[in-house]
Every structure is written in structure tokens, then in C-alpha cells.
C-alpha positions in Angstrom: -73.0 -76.3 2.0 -69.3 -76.2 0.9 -66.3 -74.5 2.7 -66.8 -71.4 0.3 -70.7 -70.8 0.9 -70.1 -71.1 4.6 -67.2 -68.3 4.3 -69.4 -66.1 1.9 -72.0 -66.3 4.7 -69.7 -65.6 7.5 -68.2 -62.2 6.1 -71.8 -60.8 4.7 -72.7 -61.8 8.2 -69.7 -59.5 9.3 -70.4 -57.0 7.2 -74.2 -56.9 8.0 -73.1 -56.6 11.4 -70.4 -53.6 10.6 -73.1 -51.6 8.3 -75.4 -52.5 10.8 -74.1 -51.2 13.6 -72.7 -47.8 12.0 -76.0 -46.8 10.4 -77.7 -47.1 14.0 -74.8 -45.1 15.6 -73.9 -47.7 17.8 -70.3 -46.8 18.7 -69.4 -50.0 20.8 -70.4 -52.4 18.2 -68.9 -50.9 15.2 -65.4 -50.7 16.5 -65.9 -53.9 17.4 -66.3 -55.2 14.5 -62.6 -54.1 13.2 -59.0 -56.0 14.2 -56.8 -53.7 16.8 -54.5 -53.6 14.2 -57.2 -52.3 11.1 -56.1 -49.4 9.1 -58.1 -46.9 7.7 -58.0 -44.9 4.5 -61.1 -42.2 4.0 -60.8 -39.7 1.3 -62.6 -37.0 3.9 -58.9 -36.9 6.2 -55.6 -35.5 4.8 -54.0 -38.8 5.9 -54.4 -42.8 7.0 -55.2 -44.3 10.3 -53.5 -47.2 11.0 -55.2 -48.2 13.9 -58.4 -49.1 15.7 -57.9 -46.8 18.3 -56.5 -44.0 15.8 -59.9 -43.8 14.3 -61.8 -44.0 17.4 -59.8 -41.2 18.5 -61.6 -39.2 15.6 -64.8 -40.6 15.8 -64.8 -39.2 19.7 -63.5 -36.1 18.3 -66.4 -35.8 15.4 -69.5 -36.8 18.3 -67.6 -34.0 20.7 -68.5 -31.8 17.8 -72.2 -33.2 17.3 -71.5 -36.0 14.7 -73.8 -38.9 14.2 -74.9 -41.2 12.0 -78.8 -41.3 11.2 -78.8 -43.6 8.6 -76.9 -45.9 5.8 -78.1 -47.7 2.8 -75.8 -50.1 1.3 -76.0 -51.6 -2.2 -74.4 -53.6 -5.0 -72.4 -55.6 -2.5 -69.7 -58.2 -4.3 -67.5 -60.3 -1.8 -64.1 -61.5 -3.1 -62.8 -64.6 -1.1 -59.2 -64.9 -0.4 -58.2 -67.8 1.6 -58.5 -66.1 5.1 -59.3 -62.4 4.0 -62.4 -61.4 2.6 -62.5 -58.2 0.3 -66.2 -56.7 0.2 -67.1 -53.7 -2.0 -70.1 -51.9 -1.9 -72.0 -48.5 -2.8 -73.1 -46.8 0.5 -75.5 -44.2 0.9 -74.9 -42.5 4.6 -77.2 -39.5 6.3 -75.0 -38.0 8.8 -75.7 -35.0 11.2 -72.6 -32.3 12.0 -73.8 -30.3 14.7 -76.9 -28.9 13.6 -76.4 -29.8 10.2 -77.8 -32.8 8.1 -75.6 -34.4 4.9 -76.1 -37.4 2.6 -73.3 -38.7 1.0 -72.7 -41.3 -1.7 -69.5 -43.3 -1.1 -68.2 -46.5 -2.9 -66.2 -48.4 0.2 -63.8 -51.2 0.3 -63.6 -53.3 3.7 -61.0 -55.8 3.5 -61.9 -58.7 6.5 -59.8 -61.1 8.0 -60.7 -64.3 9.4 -59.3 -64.6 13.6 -60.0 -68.1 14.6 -64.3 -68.2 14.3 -64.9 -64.5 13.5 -63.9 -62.3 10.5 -63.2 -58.9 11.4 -62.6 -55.8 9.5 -58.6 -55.0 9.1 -59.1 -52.4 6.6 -61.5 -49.8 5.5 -61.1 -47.4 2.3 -63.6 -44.9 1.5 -63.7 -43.1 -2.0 -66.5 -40.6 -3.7 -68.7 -42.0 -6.0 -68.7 -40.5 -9.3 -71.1 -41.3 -12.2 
């Protein structure tokens, strides 16, 4: 297995781990899977987070408010290696609950992951609506 594989393998592993944990609403083990220092850009906010703890901020704000996530679907993933940053693109299809209410939403997403010593974590998320 050469240098590249192994990296490839380590960020999908990252990323498995960062879908994996959002779709089952597991709050401790999504955050983290981001840097203290990740930055956050979602087209549903009027402006960027630029923090770990910015976002969290919000999240605590949506589940105060009933938010929770009851499922994601991701598809068409394509990883781009960098040296030590990772960028991984994906389609994601998320069922959420607000409150008594039930969406879906189909997203396109950009998580750019940084290597810190053995792991890769998240450093920056972008969100965007799908069209077509």
C-alpha cells in the first residue's frame, strides 16, 4: 500500500466517522471530529462560523429548539489529497426534525480535513443547495 492509499483511507475513515456520527445525532462525536480552530460556512446562516465552539453554540441552540438529526445518506464521494489537507466532496441527503416538524434536504458539502500528527480532522465545512 503506498503513502497515498494509506492517506485516502485515513480521511474516508475520517469522514465515515464525521457522517457517521452526525446522521445518528451523536453530538460528542461529531464535534469531535472537527479542529478547535474549523470554520464553518452553511448557506442556511446569514454568516460564517469560525470556530468549533461557534457552531456548537448553534447546534445547542437548534436541539433547545427540538432539532435533530434522523438520518443522512451520503453519495458520490471524491477525495482530493493535498499534502497534509484532504478536500472531500460529497452529495448528502439529511432527514432532520425541527420541533415537531420532519424535513429532507439535498445538500452538496465540501469538508476540507487536515492531518494533526495520526488523525485528520475536519478544519472546514461548506454547505451549498443542490440544484439539478
Amino acid at each position: 500500500m503506498t503513502s497515498t492509499d494509506t492517506r485516502h483511507d485515513a480521511v474516508q475513515h475520517a469522514a465515515k466517522t464525521l457522517i457517521d456520527a452526525f446522521a445518528s445525532n451523536d453530538t460528542d462525536a461529531y464535534f469531535a471530529a472537527f479542529a478547535e480552530d474549523a470554520t464553518f460556512l452553511f448557506h442556511t446562516l446569514p454568516a460564517p462560523l469560525l470556530s468549533r465552539a461557534a457552531y456548537s453554540d448553534v447546534w445547542a441552540g437548534w436541539q433547545a429548539d427540538g432539532f435533530a438529526v434522523l438520518g443522512c445518506q451520503s453519495r458520490n464521494a471524491h477525495i482530493s489529497l493535498q499534502g497534509d489537507v484532504a478536500i472531500f466532496m460529497h452529495d448528502v441527503d439529511t432527514h432532520v426534525r425541527f420541533g415537531d416538524e420532519e424535513s429532507h434536504f439535498s445538500e452538496r458539502e465540501t469538508i476540507v480535513f487536515r492531518r494533526y500528527g495520526a488523525r485528520w480532522l475536519a478544519c472546514h465545512e461548506h454547505l451549498s443547495v443542490k440544484t439539478g
